[in-house]
C-alpha positions in Angstrom: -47.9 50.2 12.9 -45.3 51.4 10.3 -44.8 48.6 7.4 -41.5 47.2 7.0 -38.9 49.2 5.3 -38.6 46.8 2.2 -35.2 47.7 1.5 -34.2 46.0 5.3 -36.2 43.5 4.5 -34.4 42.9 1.0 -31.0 43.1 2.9 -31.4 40.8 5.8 -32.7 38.5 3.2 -29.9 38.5 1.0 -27.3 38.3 4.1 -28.6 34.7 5.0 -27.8 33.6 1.2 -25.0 31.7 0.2 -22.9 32.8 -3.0 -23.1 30.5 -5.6 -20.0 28.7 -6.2 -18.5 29.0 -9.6 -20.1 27.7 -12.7 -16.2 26.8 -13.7 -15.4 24.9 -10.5 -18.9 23.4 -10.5 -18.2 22.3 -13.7 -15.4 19.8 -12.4 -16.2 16.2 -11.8 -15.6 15.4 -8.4 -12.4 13.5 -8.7 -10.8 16.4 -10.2 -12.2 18.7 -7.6 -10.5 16.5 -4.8 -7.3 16.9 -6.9 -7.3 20.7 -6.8 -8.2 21.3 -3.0 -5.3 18.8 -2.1 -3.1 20.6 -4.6 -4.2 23.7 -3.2 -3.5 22.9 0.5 0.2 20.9 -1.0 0.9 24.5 -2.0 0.3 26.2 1.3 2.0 23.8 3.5 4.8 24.1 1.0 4.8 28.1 1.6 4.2 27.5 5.6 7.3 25.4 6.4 9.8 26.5 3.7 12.6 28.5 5.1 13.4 31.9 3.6 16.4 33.4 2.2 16.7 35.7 5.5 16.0 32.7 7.9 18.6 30.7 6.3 21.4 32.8 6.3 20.5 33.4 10.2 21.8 29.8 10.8 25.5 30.1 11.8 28.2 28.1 9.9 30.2 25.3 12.1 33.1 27.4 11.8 31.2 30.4 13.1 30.0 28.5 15.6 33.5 27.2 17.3 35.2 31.1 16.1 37.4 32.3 19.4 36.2 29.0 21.6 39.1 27.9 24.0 40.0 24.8 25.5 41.7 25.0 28.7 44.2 22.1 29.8 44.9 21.1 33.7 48.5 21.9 34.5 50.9 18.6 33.9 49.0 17.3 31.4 51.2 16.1 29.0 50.1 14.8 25.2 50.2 11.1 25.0 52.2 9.7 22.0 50.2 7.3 20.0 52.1 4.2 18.6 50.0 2.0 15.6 51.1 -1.2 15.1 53.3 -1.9 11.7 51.6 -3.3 8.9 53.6 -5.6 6.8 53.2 -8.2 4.1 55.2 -11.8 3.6 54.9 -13.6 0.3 53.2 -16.4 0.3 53.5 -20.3 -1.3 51.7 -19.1 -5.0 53.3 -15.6 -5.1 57.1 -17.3 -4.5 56.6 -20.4 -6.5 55.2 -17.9 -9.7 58.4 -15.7 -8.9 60.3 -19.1 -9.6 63.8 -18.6 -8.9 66.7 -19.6 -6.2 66.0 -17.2 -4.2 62.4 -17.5 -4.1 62.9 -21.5 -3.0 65.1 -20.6 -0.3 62.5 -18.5 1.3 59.9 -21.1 0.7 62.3 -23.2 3.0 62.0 -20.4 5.2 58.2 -20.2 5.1 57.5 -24.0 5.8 60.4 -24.3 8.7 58.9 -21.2 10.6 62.0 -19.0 10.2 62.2 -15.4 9.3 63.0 -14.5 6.1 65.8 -12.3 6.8 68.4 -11.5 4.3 71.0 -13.6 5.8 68.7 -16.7 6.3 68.3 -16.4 2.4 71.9 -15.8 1.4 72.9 -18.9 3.7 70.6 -21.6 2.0 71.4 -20.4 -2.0 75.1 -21.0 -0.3 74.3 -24.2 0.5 72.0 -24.8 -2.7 75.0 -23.8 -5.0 77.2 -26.2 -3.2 74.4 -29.3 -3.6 73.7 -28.3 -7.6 75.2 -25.1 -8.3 72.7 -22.2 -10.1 72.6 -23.3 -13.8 70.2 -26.7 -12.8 69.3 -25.8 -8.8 66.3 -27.3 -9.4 67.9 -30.5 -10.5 65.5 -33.6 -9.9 63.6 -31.0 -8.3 65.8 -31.5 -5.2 68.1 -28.1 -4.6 69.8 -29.3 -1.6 69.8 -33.2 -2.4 67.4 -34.1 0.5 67.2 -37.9 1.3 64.1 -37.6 3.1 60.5 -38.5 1.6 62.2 -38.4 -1.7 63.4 -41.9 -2.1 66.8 -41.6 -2.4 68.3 -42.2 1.2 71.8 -40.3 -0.1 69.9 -37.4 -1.2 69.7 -38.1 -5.3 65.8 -39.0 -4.7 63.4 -36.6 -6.4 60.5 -34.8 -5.7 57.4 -33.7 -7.9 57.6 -30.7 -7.6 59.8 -27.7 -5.9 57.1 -26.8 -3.4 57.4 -30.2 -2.0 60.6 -30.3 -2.1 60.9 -27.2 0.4 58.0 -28.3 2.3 60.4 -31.3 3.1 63.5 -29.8 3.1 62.5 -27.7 6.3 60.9 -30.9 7.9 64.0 -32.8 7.8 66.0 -29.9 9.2 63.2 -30.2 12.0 63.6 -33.4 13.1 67.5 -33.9 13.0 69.4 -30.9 12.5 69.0 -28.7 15.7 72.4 -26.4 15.3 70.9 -25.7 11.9 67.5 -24.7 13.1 68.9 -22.6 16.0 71.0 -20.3 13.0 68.1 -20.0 11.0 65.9 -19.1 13.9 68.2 -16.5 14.9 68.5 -15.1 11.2 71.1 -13.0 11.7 74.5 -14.4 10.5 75.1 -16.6 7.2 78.3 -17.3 8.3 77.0 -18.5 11.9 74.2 -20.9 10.2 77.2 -22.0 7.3 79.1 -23.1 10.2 76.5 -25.4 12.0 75.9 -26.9 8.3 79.5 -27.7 8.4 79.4 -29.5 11.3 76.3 -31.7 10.6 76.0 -34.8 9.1 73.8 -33.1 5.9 76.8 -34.0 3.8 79.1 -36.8 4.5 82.1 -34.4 3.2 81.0 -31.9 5.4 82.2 -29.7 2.8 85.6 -29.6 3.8 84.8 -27.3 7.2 84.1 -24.8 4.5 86.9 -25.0 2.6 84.6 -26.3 -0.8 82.4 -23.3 0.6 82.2 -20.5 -1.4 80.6 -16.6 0.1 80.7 -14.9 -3.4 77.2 -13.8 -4.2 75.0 -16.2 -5.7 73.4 -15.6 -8.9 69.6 -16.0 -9.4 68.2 -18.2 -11.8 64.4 -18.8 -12.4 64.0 -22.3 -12.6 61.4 -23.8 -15.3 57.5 -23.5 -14.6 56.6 -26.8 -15.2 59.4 -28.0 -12.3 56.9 -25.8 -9.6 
């Protein structure tokens, strides 16, 4: 028997021993240890999933993505036209009693009696309030058209605490007895149509002469005084 060749000997010994891992790393405590390996495989995930430069530009745009696509359309289709509703905004009680003038009472009437506030709905009541007080003091006793009702003076020389009030009752009265008046302002669309009915109702004992002590110049606006709102 031939002795073992020492050198094979030497080499299948050293091929079933482990390297020794590094002093440095051996060094670590094992917190830090735990630290580095998870830092170390943060860093090749990291490398694994992130996209390159060339795999990026690959991605087509959404305009190169819909370049030279066609729609096709059945014959006698035909485009539907769209209609949006209007969007408008009416002053309100505050924003016309802070405004404070004639004209801003009258449509105050107009907002409490329900009427549209239409340029010759306006024009006919300062008529009528120039005739009752004229523009100087329309806000006399705060009572622009010298209403009898709820403000305790039955032939209309009662007062009210305010102008909003005084509007608020102004267009109930015309409510509940003055129907030829209601019917102009409802309409909204003639002055002189709405003067006419005024005329002809009992609002004034002198019915203002059938219009005669009626005057259709243009009214000038006056703002009455805060403290009377």
């Amino acid at each position: 028997m031939q002795p073992a060749d020492p050198q094979r000997a030497h080499g299948r010994r050293s091929a079933g021993r482990r390297l020794p891992t590094p002093a440095v790393v051996m060094a670590l405590p094992l917190p830090n240890r735990i630290a580095l390996g998870l830092m170390a495989l943060a860093l090749i995930a990291g490398l694994s999933i992130a996209p390159t430069q060339r795999a990026q530009a690959a991605v087509p745009t959404f305009d190169e993505r819909i370049a030279g696509q066609t729609m096709k359309v059945a014959p006698g289709v035909t485009a539907q036209t769209v209609v949006r509703d209007g969007v408008a905004a009416t002053d309100g009680v505050q924003t016309l009693a802070n405004n404070g003038t004639n004209a801003d009472w009258a449509k105050l009437v107009l907002l409490f009696g329900g009427w549209p506030k239409t340029e010759e709905n306006v024009t006919v009541i300062l008529r009528w309030m120039r005739q009752e007080n004229g523009p100087p003091d329309w806000w006399n006793r705060n009572n622009p058209l010298n209403n009898g009702y709820g403000s305790g003076g039955g032939a209309g020389l009662g007062s009210y605490p305010d102008l909003v009030t005084a509007a608020r009752y102004c267009a109930e009265n015309l409510h509940r007895g003055y129907p030829e008046i209601v019917a102009g302002l409802a309409a909204g669309s003639s002055a002189d149509a709405t003067a006419q009915a005024i005329w002809a109702s009992p609002w004034a004992s002198s019915h203002y002469a059938n219009g005669a002590h009626w005057s259709t110049r243009p009214v000038e606006i006056v703002q009455a005084p805060a403290d009377a709102w």
